[in-house]
C-alpha positions in Angstrom: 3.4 -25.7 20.9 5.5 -22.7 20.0 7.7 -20.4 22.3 6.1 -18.2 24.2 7.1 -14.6 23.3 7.9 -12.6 26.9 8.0 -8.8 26.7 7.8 -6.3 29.1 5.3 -3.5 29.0 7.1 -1.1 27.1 8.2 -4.2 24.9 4.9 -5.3 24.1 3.2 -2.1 23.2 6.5 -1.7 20.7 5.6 -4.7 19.1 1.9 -3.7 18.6 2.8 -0.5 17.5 4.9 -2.1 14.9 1.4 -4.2 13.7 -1.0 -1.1 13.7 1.1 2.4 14.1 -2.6 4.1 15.2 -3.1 1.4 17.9 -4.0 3.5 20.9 -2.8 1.1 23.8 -0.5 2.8 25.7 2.1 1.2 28.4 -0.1 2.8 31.2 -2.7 0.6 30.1 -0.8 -2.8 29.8 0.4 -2.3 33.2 -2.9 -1.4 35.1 -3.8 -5.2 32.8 -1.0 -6.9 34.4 -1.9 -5.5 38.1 -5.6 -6.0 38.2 -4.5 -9.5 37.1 -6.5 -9.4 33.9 -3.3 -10.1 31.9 -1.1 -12.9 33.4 2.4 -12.1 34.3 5.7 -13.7 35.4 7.9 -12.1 37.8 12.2 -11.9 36.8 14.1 -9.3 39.6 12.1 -6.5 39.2 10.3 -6.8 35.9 6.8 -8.0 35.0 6.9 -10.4 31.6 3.9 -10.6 29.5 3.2 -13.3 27.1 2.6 -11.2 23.8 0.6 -14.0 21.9 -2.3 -13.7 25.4 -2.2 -10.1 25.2 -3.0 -10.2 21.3 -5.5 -13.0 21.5 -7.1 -10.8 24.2 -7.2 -7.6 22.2 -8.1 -9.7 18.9 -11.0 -11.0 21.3 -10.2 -14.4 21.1 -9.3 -15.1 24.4 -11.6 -14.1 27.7 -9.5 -13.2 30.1 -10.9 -12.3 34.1 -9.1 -10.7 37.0 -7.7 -12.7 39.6 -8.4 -11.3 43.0 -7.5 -12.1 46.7 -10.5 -13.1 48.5 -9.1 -11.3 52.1 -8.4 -8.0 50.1 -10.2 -5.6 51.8 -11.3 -7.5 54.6 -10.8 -7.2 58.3 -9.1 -10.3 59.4 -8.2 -11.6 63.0 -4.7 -11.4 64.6 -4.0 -14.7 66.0 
């Protein structure tokens, strides 16, 4: 099992740049990823780390990933 590589947004779409200068992936669209819960991330203080070896397994299509949502969001629930 190798290390996991954690990046940041920004980071990450450094690192791909540095693969494929043309990729079009911008930082907008890793974070909206990471806060629809389609790309997993781990909380440190304020920042939001991303495994970069998911997120290019993801984008090579090797890896399915699907949204994790909150089955009360948007829901009335009772006060009690």
């Amino acid at each position: 099992m190798s290390t996991p590589r954690m990046r940041t947004a920004p980071e990450a779409v450094a690192e791909l740049k540095a693969l494929d200068p043309n990729s079009a992936l911008s930082v907008r669209a890793v974070r909206q990823m990471i806060n629809s819960g389609i790309l997993p991330a781990v909380t440190v203080g304020n920042k939001k780390l991303i495994n970069l070896n998911i997120l290019l397994e993801y984008l090579n299509g090797e890896r399915e990933l699907t949204p994790t949502s909150s089955p009360e969001y948007g829901k009335i629930r009772r006060i009690g």
